[in-house]
C-alpha positions as CSV (number, residue, x, y, z in Angstrom):
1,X,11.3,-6.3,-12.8
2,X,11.0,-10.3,-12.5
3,X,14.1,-10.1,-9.3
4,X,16.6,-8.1,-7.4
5,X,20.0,-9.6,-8.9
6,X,20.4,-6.5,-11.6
7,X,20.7,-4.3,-8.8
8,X,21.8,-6.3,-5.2
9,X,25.3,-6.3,-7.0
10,X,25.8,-3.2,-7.6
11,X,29.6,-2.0,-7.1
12,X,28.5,1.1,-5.1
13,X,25.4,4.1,-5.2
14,X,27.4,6.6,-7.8
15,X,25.9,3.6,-10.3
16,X,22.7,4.9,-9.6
17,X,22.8,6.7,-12.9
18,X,20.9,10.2,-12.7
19,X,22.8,12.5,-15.0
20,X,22.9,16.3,-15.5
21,X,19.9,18.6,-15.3
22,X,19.0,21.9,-14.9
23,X,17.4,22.5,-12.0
24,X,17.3,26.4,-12.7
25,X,14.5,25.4,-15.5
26,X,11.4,27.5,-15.6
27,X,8.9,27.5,-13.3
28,X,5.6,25.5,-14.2
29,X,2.1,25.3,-13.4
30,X,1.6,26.2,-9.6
31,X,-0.8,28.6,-7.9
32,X,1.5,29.6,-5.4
33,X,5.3,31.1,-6.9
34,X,7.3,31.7,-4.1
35,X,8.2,34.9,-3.5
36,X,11.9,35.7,-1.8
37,X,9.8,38.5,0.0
38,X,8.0,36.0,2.2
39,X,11.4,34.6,4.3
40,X,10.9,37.1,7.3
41,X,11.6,34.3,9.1
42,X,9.7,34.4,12.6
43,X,12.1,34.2,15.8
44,X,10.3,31.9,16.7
45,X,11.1,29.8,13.7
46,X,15.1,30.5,13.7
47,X,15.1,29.2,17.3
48,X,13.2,26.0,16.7
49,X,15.8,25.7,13.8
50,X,18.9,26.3,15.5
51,X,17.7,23.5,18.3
52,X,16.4,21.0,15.8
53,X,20.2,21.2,14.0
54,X,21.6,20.8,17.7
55,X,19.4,17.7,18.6
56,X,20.5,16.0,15.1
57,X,24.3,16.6,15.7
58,X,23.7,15.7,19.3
59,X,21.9,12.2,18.3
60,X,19.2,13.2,21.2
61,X,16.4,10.7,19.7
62,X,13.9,11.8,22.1
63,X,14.2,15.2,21.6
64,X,14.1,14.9,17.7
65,X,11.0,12.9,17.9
66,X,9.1,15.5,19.7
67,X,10.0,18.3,17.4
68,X,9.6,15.9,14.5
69,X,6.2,15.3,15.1
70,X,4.3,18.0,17.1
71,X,6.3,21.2,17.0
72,X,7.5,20.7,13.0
73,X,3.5,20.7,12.3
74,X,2.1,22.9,14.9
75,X,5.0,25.6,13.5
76,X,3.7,24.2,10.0
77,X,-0.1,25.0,10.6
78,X,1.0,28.6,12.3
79,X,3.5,29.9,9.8
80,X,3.3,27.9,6.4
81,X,-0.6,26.4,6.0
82,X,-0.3,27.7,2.7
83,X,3.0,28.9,1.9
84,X,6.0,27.0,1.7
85,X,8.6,26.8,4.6
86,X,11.6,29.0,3.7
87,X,14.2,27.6,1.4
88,X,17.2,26.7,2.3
89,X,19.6,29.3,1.2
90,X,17.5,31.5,3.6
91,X,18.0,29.6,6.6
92,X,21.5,28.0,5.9
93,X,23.2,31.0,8.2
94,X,21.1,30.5,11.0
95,X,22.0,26.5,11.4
96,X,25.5,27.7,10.5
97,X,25.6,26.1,6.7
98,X,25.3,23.0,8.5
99,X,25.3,20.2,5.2
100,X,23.6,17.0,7.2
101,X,20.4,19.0,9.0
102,X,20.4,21.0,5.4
103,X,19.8,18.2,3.4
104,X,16.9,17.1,6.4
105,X,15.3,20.3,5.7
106,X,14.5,20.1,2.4
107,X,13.2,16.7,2.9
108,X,11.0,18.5,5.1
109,X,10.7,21.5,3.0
110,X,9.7,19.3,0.0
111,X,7.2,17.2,1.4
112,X,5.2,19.9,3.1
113,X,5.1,21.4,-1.1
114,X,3.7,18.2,-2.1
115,X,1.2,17.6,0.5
116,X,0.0,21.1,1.6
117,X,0.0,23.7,-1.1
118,X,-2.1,24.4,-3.6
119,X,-1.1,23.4,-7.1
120,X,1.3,21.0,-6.0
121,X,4.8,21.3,-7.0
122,X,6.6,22.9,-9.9
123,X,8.8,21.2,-12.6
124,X,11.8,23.0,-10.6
125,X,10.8,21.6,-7.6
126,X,10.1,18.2,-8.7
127,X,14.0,17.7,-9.9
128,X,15.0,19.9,-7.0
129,X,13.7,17.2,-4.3
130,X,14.8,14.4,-6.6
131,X,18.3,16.1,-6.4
132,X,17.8,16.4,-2.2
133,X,17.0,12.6,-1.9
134,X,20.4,11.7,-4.3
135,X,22.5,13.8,-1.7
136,X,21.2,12.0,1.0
137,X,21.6,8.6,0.1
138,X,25.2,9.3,-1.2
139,X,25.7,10.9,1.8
140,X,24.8,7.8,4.1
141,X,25.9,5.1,1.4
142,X,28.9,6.4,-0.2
143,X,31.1,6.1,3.2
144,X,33.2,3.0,3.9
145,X,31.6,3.1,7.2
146,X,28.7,4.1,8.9
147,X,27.8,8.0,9.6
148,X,27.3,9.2,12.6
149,X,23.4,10.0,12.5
150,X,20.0,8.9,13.7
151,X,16.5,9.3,13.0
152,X,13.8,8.5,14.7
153,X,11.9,5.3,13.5
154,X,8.7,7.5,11.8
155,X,11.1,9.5,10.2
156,X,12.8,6.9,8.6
157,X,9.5,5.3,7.5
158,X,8.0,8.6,6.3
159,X,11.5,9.5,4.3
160,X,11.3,6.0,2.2
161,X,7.3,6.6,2.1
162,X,7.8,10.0,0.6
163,X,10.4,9.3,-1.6
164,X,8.3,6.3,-3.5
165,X,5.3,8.8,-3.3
166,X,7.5,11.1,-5.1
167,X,8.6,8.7,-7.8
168,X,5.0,7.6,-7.9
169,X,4.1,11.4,-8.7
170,X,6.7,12.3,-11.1
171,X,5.7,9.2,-13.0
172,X,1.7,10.2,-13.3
173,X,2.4,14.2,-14.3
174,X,5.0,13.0,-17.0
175,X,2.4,11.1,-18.2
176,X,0.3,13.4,-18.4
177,X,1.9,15.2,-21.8
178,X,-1.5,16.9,-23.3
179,X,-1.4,19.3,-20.3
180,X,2.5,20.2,-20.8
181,X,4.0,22.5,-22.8
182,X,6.7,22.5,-25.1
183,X,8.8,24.0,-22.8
184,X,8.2,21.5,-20.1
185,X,8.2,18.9,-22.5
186,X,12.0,19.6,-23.6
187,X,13.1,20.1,-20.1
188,X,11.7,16.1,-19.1
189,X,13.3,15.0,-22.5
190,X,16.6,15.9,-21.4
191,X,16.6,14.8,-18.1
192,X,14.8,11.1,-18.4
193,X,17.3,10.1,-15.2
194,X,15.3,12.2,-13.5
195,X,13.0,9.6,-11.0
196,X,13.7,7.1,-13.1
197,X,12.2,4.0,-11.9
198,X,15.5,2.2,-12.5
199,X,17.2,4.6,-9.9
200,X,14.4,4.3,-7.5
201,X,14.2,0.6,-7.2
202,X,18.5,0.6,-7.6
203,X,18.3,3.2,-4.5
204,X,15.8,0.7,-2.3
205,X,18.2,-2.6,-3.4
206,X,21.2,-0.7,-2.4
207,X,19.8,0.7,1.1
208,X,18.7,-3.3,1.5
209,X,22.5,-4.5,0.6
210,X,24.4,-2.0,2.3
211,X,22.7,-2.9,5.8
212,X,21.9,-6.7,4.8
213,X,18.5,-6.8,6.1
214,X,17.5,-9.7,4.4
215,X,20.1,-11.8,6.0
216,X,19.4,-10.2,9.3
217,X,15.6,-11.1,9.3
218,X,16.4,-14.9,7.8
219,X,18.3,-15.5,11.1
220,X,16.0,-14.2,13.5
221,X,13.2,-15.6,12.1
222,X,15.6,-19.3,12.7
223,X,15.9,-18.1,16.1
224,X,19.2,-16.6,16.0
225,X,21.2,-13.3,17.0
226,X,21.1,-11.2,13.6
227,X,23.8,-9.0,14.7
228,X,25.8,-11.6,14.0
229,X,25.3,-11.6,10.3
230,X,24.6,-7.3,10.2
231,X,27.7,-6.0,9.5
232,X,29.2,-2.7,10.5
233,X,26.1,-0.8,9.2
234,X,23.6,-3.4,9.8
235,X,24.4,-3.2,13.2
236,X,23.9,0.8,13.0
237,X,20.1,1.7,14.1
238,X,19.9,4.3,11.3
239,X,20.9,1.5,8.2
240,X,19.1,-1.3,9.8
241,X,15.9,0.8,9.7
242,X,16.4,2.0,6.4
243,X,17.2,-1.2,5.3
244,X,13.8,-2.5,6.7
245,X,11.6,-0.1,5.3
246,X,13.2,-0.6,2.0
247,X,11.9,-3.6,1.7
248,X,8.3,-2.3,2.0
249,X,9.5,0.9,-0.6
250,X,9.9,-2.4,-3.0
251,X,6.8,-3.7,-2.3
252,X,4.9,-0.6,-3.2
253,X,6.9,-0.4,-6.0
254,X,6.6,-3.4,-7.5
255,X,2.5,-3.3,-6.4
256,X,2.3,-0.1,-8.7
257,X,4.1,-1.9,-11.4
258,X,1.8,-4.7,-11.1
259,X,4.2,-7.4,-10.1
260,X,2.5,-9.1,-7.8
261,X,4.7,-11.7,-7.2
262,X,7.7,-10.3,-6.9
263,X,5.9,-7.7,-4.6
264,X,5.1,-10.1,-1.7
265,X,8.9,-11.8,-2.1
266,X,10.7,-8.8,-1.6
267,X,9.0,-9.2,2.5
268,X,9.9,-13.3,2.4
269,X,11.8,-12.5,5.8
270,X,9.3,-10.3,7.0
271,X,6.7,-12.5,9.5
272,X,3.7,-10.8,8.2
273,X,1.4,-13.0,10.0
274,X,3.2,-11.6,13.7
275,X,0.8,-9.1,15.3
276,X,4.2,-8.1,17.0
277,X,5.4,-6.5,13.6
278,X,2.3,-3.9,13.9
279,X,3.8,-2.5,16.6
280,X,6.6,-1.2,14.8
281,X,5.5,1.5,13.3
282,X,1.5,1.4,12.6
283,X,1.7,3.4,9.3
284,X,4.4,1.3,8.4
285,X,2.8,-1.7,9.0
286,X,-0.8,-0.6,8.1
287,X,1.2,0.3,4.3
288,X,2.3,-3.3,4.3
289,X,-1.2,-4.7,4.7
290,X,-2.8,-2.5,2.6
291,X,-0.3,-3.8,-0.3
292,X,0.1,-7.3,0.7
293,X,-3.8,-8.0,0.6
294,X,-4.2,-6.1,-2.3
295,X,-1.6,-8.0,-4.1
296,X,-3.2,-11.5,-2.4
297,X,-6.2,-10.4,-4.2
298,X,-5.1,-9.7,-7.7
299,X,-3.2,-13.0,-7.5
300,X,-6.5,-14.7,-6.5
301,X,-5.6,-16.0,-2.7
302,X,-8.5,-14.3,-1.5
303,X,-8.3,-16.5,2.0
304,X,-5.2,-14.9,2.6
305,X,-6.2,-11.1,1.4
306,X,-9.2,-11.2,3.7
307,X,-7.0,-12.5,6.4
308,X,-4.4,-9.7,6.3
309,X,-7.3,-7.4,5.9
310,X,-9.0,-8.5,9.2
311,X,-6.1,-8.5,11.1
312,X,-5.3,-4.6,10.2
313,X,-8.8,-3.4,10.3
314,X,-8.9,-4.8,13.8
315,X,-5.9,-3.4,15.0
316,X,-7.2,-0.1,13.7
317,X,-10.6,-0.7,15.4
318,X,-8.7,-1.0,18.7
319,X,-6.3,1.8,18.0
320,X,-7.5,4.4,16.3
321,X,-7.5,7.0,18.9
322,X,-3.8,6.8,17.8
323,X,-5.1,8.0,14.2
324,X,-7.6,11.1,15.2
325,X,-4.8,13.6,15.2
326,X,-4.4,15.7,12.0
327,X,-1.4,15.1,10.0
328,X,-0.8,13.7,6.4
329,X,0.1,10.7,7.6
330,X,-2.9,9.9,10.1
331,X,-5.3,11.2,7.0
332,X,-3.4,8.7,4.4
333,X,-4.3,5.8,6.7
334,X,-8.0,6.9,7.6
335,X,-8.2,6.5,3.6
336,X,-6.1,3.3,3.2
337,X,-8.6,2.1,6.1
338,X,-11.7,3.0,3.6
339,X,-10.0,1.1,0.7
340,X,-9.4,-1.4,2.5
341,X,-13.1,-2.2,3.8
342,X,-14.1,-2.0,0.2
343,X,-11.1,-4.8,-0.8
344,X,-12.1,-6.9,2.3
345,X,-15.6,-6.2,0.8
346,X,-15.0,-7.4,-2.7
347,X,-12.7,-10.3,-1.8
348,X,-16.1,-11.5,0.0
349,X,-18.4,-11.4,-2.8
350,X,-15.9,-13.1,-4.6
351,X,-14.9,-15.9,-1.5
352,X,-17.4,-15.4,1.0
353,X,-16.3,-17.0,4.3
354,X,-16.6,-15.8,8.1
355,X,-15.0,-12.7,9.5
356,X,-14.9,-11.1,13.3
357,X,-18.5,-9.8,14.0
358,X,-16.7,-6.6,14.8
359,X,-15.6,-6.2,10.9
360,X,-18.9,-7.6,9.8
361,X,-20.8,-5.1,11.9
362,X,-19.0,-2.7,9.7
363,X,-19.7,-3.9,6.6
364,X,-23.3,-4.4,7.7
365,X,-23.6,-0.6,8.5
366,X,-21.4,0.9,5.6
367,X,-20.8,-1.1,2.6
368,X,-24.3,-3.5,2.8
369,X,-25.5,-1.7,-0.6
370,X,-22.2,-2.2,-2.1
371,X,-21.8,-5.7,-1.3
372,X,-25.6,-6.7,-2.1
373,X,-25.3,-5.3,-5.8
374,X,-22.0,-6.8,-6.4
375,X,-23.3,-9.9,-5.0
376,X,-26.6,-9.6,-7.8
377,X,-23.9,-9.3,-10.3
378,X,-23.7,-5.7,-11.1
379,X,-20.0,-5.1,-13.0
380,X,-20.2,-1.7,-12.6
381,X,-20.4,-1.7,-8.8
382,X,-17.5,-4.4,-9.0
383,X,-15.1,-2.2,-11.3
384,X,-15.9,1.4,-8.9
385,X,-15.3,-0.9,-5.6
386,X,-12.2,-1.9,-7.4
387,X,-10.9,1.5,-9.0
388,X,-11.3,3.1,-5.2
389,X,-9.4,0.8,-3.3
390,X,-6.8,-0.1,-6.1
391,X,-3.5,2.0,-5.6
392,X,-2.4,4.0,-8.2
393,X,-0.6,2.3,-10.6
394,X,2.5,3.1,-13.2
395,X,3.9,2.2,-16.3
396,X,7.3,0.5,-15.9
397,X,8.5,2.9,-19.1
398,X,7.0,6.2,-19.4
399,X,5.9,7.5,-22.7
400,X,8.0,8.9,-25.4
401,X,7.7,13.0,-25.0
402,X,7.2,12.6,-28.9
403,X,3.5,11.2,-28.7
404,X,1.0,13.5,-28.0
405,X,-2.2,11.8,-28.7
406,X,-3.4,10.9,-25.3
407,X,-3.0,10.9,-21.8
408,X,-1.2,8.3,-20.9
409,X,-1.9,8.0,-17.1
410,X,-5.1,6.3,-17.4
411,X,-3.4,3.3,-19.8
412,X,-1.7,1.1,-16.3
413,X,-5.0,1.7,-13.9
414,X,-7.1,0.7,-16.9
415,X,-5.4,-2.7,-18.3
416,X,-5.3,-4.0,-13.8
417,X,-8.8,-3.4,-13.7
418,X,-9.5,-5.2,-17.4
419,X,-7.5,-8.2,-15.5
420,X,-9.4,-8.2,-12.5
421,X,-12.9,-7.6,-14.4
422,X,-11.7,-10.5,-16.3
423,X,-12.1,-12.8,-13.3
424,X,-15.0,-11.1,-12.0
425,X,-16.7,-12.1,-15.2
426,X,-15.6,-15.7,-15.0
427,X,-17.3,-15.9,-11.5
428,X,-20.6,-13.8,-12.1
429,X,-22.8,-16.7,-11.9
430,X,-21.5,-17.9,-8.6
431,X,-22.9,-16.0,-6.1
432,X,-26.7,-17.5,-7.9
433,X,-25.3,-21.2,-8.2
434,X,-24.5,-20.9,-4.4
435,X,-27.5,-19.6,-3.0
436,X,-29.6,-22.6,-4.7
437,X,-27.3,-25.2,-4.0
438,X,-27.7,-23.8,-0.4
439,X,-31.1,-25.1,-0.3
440,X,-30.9,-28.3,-1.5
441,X,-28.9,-32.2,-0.8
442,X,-29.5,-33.0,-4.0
443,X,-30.9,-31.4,-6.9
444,X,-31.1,-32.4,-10.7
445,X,-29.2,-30.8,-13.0
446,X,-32.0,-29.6,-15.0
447,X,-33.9,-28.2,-12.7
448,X,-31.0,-26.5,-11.3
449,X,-30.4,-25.0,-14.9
450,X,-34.5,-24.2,-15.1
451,X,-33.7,-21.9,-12.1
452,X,-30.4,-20.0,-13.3
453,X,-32.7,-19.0,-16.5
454,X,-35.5,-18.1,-14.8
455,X,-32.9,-16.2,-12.0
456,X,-31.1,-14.5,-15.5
457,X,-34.5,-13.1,-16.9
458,X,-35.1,-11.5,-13.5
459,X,-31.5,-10.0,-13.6
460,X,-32.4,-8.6,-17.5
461,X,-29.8,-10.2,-19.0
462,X,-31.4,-10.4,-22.0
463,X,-31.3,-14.1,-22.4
464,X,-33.8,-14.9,-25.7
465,X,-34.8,-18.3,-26.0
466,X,-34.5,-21.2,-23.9
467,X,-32.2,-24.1,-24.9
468,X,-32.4,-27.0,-22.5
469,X,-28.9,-28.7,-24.2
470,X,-27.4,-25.5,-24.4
471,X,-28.3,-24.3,-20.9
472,X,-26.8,-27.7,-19.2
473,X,-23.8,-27.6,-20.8
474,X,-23.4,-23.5,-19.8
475,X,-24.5,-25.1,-16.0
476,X,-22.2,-27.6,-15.8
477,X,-19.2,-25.5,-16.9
478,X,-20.4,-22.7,-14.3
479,X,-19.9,-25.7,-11.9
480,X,-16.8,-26.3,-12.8
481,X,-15.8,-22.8,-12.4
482,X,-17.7,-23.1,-9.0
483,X,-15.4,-26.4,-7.9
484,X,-12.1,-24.2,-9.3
485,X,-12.5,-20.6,-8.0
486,X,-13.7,-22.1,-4.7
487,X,-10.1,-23.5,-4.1
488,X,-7.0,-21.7,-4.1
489,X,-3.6,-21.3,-2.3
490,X,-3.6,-20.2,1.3
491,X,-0.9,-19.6,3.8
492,X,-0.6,-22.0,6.6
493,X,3.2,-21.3,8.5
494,X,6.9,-20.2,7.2
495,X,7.8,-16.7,6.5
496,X,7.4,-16.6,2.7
497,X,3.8,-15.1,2.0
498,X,4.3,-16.8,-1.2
499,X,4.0,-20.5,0.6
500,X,0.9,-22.3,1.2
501,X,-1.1,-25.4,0.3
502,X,-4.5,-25.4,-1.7
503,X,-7.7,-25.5,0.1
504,X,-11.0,-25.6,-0.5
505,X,-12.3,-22.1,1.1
506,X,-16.6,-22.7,0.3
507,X,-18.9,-23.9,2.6
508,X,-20.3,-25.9,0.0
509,X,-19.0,-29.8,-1.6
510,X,-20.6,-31.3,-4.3
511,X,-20.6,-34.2,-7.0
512,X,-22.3,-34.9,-9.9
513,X,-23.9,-38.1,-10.7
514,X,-26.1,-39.3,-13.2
515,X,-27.5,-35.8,-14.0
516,X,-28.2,-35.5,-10.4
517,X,-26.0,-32.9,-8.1
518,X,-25.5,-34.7,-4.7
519,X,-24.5,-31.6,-2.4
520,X,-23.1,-31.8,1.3
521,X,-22.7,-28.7,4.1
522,X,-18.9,-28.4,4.8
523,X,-19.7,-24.9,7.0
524,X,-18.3,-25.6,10.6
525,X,-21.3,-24.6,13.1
526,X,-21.0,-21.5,15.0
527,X,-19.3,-21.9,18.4
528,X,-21.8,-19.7,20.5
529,X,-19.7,-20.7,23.4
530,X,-16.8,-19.3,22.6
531,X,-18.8,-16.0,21.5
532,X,-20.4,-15.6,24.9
533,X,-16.9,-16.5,26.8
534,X,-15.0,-13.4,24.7
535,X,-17.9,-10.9,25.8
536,X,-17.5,-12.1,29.4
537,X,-14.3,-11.4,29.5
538,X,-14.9,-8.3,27.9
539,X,-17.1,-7.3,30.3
540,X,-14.9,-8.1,33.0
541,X,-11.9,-6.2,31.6
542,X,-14.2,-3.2,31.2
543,X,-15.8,-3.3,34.9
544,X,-12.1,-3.4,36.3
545,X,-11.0,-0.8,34.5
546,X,-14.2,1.1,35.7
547,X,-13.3,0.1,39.1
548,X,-9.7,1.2,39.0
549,X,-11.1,4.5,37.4
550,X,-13.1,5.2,40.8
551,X,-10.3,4.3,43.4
């Protein structure tokens, strides 16, 4: 998807284009098959129910929130740990058939299938929740003006997260064909509408136009009022947030379809460099990161993608009492936090620069093996780093139900991490031309290229015979490479992620002259000062908060 025009001009969401399916088909592979027996519905249950309907129609934010998030779970973990909630036919007479909080509960209902029991969900329930999310955006976007419902902000966030997850799931077990059978087969032949990635991304554009959040962020990031430009149902809480977290929907979206670019202009708006924005929502926020840097990465702007990565990872350092609770959520972004080390990790192998001591300290402790073989060239240690903290990616068609000769969910991780061995390769030698030229102010070229054999043999890589023309010429293009990978584009202001200037990011300079390599230290000393003066006031902070403690 190279831009947004097939889709921002869309005449209205019945063009989303899902057709008819049967949503009565068979039931598929699942440990768990519900069983109508199980909805003895606990009192307890039909009253938290019948007040979470009331708080919806009532718009009581506050109240919502709280049973949102703490007593949704805590009735999850007591009731339904490893059952399903009940469906909604067999709660629809307690909440008095009420369509809006109906549709809300099987968002609910749907999501805890995904994430908590075992098996995962069936075929059925696959095109059931796909069916759920259509009624509710038609339900919010198919009105000439907007409904009278709000969310709270994590809600909204988690309903756009989920429904890309969802998409993003559909798309690996359809690829997946070996392990269905004919049955299943038939049934996703007929209904290819079904999570089509056409719909999803049409859905996320449409959500962005109908609350014209891109407009909205433009002028306040000029300074001005955006309710002047919002609209009706920009101006509405409920669309403005949707709107907003589109935005990052379409930047997952387009990460897991490998478009890079277009993946980091969808947030062109969005001030990603604001530590304001992190207050936001944090899982929101921490998703954005996560994305952004990897895409920085792949696009090979490491200064940036270890930027955005240090900026995260410290504001999880300093808040991650926020992330100890148990939820889905909390445990996606204690992962995201591990793949994220290993990116920050592999981005400084690859453009080593400084970082906070804090994240350093980390890296020290937890990743030092990691780094130090990847740093001694080991590929292998490269591609696992790389297959961990890469998301999981999908093919922007999904195979014909005809072909049975493979599994095709391996075919889109594969080819991005071919691409980004590709350019691991190109720079293998680096990390050893670095560390001499580290030690020297000027060196001759073929003594420099007498060490990089000598440094190969000890690596085994199986170098024969030396070849003193051959070798310089290998040395001086491994320079080159050196002077080229050593400079790329890197953000300096604006609110495209996309702008920046080139700039040198080694610590190193060199020219050659007359066989000789004249080398100068461009590293900017240490500023111990300013060290000391940050753990003062460190200190400080902590001693009057010890003091307020004991008064």
């Amino acid at each position: 998807m190279n831009g947004n025009d097939d889709f921002t001009e869309q005449s209205g969401y019945e063009s989303y284009g899902y057709g008819e399916y049967d949503t009565e088909a068979g039931e598929t592979h699942s440990e768990f098959e519900y069983d109508r027996q199980l909805c003895d519905i606990p009192e307890v249950v039909k009253k938290f129910l019948l007040y979470f309907r009331d708080s919806i129609d009532e718009g009581a934010l506050y109240e919502i929130q709280n049973l949102y998030e703490n007593t949704f779970p805590k009735l999850t973990e007591q009731f339904f740990e490893k059952r399903p909630w009940p469906e909604d036919d067999d709660i629809a007479h307690i909440v008095d058939y009420d369509y809006v909080f109906l549709i809300l509960y099987k968002e609910l209902y749907y999501r805890h299938i995904y994430g908590h029991i075992s098996g995962g969900p069936t075929l059925q329930q696959r095109f059931g929740s796909f069916d759920n999310y259509c009624k509710f955006f038609n339900y919010i976007l198919s009105t000439s003006e907007p409904v009278s419902l709000d969310l709270p902000d994590l809600w909204l966030w988690e309903l756009i997260d989920e429904f890309v997850y969802q998409f993003q799931s559909y798309a690996q077990y359809r690829a997946r064909l070996m392990k269905r059978t004919a049955e299943e087969l038939d049934i996703i032949a007929a209904n290819n509408d079904v999570w089509n990635v056409l719909c999803v991304l049409n859905v996320l554009y449409c959500l962005i136009d109908k609350s014209n959040i891109k407009r909205q962020l433009e002028v306040h990031a000029s300074g001005g009022d955006s309710d002047s430009v919002a609209g009706d149902f920009g101006r509405h809480p409920l669309y403005k947030k949707l709107g907003y977290f589109s935005l990052v929907g379409l930047l997952q979206v387009h990460s897991l379809l490998g478009d890079y670019y277009q993946a980091i202009k969808v947030l062109e708006n969005i001030e990603l460099q604001s530590k304001a924005q992190l207050s936001y929502v944090p899982s929101c926020q921490i998703t954005i990161s996560y994305y952004v840097a990897f895409a920085y990465m792949m696009m090979r702007r490491y200064s940036d993608a270890i930027r955005t990565l240090s900026s995260v990872l410290l504001y999880i350092q300093r808040t991650k009492q926020l992330f100890s609770s148990r939820s889905y959520q909390n445990e996606q972004i204690n992962k995201q936090m591990d793949q994220m080390y290993h990116l920050l990790a592999l981005c400084l192998v690859l453009h080593p620069q400084c970082i906070d001591d804090a994240l350093q300290q980390v890296l020290r402790e937890s990743y030092h093996d990691k780094m130090y073989k990847m740093q001694c060239g080991d590929l292998a240690e490269f591609e696992a780093c790389f297959l961990y903290a890469c998301p999981k990616f999908l093919a922007s068609s999904p195979p014909s139900c005809d072909d049975l000769l493979d599994d095709y969910v391996k075919e889109p991780i594969l080819y991005q991490t071919e691409v980004f061995m590709d350019e691991v390769r190109q720079q293998r030698m680096l990390p050893t031309i670095r560390s001499f030229l580290k030690l020297y102010t000027t060196l001759p070229l073929p003594k420099l290229a007498t060490f990089m054999y000598h440094s190969q043999l000890q690596a085994g890589d199986g170098i024969k015979k030396w070849n003193p023309i051959k070798a310089l010429k290998e040395l001086v293009i491994d320079l080159l490479c050196f002077k080229h990978k050593m400079k790329n584009v890197v953000w300096t202001k604006g609110t495209s992620g996309l702008g920046g200037t080139f700039q040198s990011g080694s610590e190193l300079d060199f020219y050659i002259d007359h066989n000789m390599i004249h080398i100068a230290d461009t590293k900017v000393a240490h500023r111990y000062g300013d060290f000391f003066i940050r753990k003062i006031h460190k200190f400080e902070e902590l001693n009057h908060k010890l003091q307020l403690i004991k008064i």
